[in-house]
VMD Tcl script that builds the backbone (N, CA, C; Angstrom):
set m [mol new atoms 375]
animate dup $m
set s [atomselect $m all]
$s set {name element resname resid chain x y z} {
  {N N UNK 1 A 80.843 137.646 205.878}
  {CA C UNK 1 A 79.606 137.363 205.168}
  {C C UNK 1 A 79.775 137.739 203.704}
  {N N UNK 2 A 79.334 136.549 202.858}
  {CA C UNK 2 A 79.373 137.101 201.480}
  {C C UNK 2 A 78.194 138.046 200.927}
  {N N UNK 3 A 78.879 139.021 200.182}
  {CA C UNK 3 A 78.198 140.936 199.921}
  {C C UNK 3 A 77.235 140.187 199.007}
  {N N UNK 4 A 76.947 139.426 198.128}
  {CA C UNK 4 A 76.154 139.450 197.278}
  {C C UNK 4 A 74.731 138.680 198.444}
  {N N UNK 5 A 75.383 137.624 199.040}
  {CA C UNK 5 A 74.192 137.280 199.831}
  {C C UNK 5 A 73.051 138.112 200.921}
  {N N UNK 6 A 74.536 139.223 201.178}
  {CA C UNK 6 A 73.613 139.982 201.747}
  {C C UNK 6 A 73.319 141.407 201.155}
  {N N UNK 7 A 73.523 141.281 199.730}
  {CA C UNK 7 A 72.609 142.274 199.248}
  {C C UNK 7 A 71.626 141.644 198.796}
  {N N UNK 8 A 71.058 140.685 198.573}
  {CA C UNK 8 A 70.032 139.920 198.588}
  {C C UNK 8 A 69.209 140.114 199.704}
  {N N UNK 9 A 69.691 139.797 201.273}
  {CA C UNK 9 A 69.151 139.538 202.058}
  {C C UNK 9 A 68.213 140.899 202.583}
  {N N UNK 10 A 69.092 142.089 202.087}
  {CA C UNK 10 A 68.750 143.555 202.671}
  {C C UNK 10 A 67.049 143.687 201.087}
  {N N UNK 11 A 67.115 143.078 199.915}
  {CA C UNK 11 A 66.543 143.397 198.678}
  {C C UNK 11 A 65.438 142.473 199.254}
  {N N UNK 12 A 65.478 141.483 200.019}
  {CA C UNK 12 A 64.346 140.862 200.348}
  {C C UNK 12 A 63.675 141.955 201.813}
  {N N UNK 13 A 64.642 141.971 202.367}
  {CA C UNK 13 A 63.887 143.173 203.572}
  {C C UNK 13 A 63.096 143.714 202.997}
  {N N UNK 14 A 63.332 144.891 202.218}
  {CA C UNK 14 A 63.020 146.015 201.429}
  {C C UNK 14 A 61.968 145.381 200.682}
  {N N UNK 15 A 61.762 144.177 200.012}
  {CA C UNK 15 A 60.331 143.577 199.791}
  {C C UNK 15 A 59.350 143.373 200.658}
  {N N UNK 16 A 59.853 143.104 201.735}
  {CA C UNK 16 A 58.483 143.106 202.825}
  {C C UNK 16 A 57.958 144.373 203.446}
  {N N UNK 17 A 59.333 145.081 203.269}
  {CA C UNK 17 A 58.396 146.295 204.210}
  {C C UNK 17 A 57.522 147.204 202.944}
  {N N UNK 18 A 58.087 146.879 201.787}
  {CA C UNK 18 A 57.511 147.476 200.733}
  {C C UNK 18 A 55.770 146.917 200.767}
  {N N UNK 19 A 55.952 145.680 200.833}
  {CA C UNK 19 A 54.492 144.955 200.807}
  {C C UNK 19 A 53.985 144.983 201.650}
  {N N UNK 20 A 54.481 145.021 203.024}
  {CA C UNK 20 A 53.775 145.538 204.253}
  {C C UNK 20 A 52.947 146.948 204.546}
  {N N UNK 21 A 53.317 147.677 204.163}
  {CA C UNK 21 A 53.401 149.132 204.454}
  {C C UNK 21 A 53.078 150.054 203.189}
  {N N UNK 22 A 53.326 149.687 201.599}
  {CA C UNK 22 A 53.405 150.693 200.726}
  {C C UNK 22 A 54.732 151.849 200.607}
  {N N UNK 23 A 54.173 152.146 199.611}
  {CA C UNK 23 A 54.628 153.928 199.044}
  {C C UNK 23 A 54.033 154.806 199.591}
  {N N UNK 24 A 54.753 156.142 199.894}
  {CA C UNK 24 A 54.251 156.951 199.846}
  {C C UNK 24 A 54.755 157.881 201.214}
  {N N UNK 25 A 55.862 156.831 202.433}
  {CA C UNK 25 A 55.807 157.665 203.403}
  {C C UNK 25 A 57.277 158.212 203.263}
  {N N UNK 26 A 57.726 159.354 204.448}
  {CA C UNK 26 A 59.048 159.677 204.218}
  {C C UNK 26 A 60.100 158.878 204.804}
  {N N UNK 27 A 61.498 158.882 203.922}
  {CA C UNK 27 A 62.521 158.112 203.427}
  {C C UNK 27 A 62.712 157.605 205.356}
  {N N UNK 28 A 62.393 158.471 206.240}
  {CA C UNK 28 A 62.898 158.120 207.454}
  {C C UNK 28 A 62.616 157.193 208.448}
  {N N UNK 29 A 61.255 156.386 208.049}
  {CA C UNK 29 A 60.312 155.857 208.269}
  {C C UNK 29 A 60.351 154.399 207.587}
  {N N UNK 30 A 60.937 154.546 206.496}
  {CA C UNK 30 A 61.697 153.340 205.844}
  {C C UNK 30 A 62.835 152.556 206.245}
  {N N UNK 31 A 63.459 153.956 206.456}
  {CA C UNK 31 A 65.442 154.093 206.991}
  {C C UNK 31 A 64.852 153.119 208.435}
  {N N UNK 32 A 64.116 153.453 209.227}
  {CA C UNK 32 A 63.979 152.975 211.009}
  {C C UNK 32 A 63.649 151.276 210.554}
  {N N UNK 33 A 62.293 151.411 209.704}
  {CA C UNK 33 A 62.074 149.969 209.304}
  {C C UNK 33 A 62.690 148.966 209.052}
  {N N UNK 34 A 63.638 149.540 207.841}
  {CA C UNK 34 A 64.894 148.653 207.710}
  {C C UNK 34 A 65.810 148.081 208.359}
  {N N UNK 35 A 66.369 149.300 209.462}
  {CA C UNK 35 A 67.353 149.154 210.224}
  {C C UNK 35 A 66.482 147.674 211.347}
  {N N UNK 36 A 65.368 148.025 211.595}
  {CA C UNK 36 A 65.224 147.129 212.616}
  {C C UNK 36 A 65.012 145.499 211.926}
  {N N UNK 37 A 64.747 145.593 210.891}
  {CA C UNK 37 A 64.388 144.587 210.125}
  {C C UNK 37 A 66.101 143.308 209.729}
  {N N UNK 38 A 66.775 144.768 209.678}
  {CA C UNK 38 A 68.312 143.591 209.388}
  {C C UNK 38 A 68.560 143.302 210.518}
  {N N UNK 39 A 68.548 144.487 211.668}
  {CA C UNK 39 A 69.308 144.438 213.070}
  {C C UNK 39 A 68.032 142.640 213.779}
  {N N UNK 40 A 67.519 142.156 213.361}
  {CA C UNK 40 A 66.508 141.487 213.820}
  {C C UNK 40 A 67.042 140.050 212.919}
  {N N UNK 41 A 67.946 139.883 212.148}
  {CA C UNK 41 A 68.633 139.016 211.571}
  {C C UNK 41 A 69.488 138.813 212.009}
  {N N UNK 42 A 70.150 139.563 213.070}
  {CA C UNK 42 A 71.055 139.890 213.384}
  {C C UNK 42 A 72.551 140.621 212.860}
  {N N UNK 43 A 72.365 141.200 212.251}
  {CA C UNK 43 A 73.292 142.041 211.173}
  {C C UNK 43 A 73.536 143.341 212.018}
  {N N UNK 44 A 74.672 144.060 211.682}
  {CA C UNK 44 A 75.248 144.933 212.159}
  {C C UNK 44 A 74.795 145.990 211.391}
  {N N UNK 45 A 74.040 146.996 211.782}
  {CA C UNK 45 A 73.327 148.265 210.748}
  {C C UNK 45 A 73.823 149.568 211.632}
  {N N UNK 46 A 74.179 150.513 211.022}
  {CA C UNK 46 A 74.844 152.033 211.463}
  {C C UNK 46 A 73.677 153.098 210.793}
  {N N UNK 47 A 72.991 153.749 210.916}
  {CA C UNK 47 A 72.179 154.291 210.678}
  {C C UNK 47 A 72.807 155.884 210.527}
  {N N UNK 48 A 72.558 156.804 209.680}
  {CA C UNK 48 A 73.045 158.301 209.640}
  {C C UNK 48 A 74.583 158.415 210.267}
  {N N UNK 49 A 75.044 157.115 209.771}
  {CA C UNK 49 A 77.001 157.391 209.766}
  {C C UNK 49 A 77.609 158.315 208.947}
  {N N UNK 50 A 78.501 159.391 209.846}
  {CA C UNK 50 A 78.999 160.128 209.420}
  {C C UNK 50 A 80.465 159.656 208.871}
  {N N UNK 51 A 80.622 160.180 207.301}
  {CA C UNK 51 A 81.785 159.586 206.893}
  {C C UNK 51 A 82.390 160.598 206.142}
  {N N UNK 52 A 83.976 160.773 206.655}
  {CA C UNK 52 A 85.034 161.396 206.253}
  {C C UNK 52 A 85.095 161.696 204.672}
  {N N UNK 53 A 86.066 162.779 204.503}
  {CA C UNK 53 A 86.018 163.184 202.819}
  {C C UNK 53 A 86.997 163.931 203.500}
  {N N UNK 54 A 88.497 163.519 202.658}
  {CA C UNK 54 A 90.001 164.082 202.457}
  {C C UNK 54 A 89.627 164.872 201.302}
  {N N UNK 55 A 90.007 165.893 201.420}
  {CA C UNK 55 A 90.113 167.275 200.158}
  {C C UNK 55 A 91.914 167.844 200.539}
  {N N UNK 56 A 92.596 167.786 199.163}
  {CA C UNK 56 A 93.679 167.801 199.226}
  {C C UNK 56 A 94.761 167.680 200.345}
  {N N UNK 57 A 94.399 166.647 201.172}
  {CA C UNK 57 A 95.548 166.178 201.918}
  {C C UNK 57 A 94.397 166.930 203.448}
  {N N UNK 58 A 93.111 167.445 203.568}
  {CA C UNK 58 A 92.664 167.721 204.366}
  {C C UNK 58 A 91.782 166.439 205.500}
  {N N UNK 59 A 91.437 166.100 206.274}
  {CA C UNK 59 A 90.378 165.432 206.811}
  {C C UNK 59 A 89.308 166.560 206.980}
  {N N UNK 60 A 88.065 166.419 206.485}
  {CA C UNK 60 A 86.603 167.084 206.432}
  {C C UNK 60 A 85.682 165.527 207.279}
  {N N UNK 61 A 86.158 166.128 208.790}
  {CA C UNK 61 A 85.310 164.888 209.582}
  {C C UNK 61 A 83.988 164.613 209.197}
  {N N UNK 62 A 83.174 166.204 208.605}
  {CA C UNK 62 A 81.396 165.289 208.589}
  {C C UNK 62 A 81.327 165.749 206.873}
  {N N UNK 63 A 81.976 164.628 206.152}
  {CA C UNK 63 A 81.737 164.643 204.798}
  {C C UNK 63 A 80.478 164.265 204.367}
  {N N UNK 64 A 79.843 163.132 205.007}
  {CA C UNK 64 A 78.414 163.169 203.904}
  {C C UNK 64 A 77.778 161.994 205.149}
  {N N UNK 65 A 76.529 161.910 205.171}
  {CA C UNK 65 A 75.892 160.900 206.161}
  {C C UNK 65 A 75.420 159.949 205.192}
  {N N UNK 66 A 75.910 158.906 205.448}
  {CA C UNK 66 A 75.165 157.308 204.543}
  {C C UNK 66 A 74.052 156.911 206.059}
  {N N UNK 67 A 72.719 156.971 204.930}
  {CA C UNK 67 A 71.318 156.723 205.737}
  {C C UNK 67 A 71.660 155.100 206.433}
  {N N UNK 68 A 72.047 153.885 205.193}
  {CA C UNK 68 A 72.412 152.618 206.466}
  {C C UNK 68 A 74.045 152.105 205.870}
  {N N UNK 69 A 74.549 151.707 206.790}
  {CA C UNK 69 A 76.043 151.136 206.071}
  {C C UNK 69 A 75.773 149.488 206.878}
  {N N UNK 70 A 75.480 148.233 206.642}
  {CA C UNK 70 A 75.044 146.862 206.796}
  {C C UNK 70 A 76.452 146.397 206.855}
  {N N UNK 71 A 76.844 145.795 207.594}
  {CA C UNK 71 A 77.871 144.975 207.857}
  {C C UNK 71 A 79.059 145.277 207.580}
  {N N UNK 72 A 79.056 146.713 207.787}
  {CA C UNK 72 A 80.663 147.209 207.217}
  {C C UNK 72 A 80.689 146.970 205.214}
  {N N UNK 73 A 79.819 146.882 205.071}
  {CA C UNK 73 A 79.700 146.168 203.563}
  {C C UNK 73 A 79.176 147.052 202.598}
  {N N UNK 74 A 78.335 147.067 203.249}
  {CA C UNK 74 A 77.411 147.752 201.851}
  {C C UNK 74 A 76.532 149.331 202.124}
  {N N UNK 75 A 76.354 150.099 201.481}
  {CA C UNK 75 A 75.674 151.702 201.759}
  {C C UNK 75 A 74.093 151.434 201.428}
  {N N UNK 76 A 73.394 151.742 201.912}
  {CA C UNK 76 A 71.940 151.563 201.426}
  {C C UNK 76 A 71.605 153.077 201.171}
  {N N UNK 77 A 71.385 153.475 200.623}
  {CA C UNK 77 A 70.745 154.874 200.258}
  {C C UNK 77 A 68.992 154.874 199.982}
  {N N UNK 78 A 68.169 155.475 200.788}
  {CA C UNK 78 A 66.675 155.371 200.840}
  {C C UNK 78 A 66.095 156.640 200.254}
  {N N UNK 79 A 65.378 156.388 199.665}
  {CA C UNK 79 A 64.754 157.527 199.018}
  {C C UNK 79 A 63.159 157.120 199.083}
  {N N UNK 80 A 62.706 158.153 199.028}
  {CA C UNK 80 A 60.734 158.019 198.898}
  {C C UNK 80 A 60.454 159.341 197.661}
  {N N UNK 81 A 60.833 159.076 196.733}
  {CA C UNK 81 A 60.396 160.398 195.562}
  {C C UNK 81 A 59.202 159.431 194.151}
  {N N UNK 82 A 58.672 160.761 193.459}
  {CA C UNK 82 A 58.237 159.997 192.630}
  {C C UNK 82 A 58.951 159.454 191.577}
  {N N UNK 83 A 60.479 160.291 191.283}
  {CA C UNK 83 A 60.946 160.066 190.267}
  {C C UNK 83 A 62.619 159.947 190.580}
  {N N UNK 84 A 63.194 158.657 190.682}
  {CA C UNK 84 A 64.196 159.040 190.955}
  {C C UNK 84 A 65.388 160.013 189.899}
  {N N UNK 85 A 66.292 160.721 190.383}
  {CA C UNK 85 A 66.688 161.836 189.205}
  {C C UNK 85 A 68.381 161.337 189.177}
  {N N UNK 86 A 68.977 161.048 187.841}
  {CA C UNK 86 A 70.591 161.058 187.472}
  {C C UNK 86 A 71.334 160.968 188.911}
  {N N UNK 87 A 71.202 161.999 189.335}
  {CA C UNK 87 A 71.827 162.985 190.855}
  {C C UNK 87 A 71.679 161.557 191.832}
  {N N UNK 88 A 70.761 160.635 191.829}
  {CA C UNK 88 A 70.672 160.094 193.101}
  {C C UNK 88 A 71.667 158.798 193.120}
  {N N UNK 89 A 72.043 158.555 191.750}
  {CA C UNK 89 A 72.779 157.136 191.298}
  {C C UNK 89 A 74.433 157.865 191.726}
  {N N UNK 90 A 74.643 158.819 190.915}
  {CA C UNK 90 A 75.894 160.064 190.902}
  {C C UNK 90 A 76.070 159.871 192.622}
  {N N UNK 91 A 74.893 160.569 193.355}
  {CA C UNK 91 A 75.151 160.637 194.508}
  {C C UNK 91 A 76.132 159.033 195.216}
  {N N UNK 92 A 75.152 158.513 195.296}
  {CA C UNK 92 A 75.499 157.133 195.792}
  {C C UNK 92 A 77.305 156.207 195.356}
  {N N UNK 93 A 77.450 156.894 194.034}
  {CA C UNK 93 A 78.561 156.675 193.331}
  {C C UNK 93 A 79.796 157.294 193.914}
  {N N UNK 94 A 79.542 158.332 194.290}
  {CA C UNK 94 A 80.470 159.338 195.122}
  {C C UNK 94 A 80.467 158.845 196.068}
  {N N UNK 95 A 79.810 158.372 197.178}
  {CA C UNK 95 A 79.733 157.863 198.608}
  {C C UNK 95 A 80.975 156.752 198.557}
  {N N UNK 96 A 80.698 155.654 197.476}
  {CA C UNK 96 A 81.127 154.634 197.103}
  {C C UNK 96 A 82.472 154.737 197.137}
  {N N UNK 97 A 83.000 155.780 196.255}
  {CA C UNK 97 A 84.151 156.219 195.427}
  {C C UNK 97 A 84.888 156.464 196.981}
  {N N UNK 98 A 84.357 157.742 197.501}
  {CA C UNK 98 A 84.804 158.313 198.779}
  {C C UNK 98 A 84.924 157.427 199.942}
  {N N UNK 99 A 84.116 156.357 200.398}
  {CA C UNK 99 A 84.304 155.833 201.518}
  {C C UNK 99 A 85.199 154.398 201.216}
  {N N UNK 100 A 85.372 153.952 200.082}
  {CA C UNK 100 A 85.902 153.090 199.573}
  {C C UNK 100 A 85.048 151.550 199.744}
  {N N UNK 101 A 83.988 151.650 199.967}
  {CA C UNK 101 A 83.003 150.623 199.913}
  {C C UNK 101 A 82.513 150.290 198.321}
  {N N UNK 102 A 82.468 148.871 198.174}
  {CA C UNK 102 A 82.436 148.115 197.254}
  {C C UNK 102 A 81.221 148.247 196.408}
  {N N UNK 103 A 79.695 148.292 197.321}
  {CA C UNK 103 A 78.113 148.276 197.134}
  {C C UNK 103 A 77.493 149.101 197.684}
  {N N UNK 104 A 76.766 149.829 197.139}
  {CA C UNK 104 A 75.492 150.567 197.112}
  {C C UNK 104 A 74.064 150.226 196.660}
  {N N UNK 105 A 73.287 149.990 197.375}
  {CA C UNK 105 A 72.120 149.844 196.986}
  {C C UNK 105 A 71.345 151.162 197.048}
  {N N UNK 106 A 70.554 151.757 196.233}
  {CA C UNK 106 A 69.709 152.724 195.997}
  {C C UNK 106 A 68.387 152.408 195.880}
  {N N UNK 107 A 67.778 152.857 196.840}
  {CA C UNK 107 A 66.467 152.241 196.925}
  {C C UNK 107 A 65.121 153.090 197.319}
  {N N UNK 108 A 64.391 153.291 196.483}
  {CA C UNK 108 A 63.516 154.283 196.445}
  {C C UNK 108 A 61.887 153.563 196.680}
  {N N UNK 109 A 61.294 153.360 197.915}
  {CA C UNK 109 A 60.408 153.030 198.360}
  {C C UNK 109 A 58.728 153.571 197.505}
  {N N UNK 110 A 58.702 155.024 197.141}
  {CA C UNK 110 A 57.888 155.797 196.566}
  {C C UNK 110 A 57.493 154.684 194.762}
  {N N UNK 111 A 57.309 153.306 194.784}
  {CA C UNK 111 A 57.284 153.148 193.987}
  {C C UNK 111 A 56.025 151.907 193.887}
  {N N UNK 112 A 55.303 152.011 192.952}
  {CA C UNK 112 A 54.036 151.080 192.562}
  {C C UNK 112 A 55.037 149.096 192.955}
  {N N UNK 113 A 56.167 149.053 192.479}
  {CA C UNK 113 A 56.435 147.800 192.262}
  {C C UNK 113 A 57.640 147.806 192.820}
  {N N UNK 114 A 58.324 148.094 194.071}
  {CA C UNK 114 A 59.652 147.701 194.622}
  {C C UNK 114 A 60.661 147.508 193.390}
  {N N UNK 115 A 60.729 146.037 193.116}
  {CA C UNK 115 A 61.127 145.677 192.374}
  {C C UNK 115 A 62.475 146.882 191.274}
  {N N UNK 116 A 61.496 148.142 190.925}
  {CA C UNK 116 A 61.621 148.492 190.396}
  {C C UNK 116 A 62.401 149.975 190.463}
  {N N UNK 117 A 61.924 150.050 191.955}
  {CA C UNK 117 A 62.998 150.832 192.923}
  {C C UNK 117 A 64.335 150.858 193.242}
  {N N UNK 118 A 64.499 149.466 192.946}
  {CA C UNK 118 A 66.090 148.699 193.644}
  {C C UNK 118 A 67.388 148.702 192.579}
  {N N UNK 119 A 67.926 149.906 192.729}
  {CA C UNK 119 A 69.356 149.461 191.835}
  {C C UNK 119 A 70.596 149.105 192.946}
  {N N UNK 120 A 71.327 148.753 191.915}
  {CA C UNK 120 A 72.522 148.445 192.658}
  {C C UNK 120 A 73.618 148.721 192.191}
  {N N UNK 121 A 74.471 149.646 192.886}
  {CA C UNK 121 A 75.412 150.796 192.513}
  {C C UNK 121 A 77.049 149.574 192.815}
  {N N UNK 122 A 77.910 149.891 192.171}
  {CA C UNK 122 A 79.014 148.950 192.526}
  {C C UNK 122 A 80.527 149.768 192.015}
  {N N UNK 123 A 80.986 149.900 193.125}
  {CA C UNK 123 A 82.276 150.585 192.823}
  {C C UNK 123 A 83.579 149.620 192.877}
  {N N UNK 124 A 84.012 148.889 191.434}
  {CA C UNK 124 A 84.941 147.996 191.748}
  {C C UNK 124 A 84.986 146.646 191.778}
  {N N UNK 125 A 83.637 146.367 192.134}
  {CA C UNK 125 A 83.362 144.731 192.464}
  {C C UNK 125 A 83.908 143.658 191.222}
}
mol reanalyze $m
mol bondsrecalc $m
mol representation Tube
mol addrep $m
């Protein structure tokens, strides 16, 4: 599947449940929404995947949990804050860097206009 189509396809999800539902609830409640929303497209969604982090020649089996990883493709990172902070883009960048995945979407629900919530993090592309 081509990544840009379906980072589209996940940015349109994330519009409906945004318009369905609002701002305001926690990130986990989004995370379930979503997941059922791609898995209902039929897309392959991993929810709180635990992913590896080598530290000098070490394996560290539970390096960091990515909230959705979509088709082997892409990291979705969910947030519900009022403000997203430096740290959350950084964060997502590191995931990227570390798991060797191409796309990150960062997406912060807690927001008047979606739209405006939605970045898109890219390591490489």
């Amino acid at each position: 599947m081509d990544i840009n189509y379906l980072s589209g396809l996940i940015v349109k999800k994330c519009l409906k449940i945004h318009k369905g539902i609002g701002p305001g609830l926690f990130e986990s409640v989004y995370e379930e929404i979503l997941a059922v929303e791609l898995t209902s497209e039929g897309l392959l969604v991993e929810q709180q995947k635990v992913l590896p982090v080598y530290w000098e020649g070490l394996l560290i089996k539970n390096g960091f949990k990515a909230d959705l990883i979509v088709e082997d493709l892409i990291i979705v990172e969910i947030k519900s804050v009022d403000l997203l902070a430096p740290v959350h883009k950084k964060q997502l960048i590191t995931y990227l860097k570390i798991s060797g995945y191409k796309l990150g979407l960062l997406v912060n629900f807690n927001v008047d206009l979606i739209k405006n919530g939605i970045h898109r993090i890219v390591n490489n592309l």
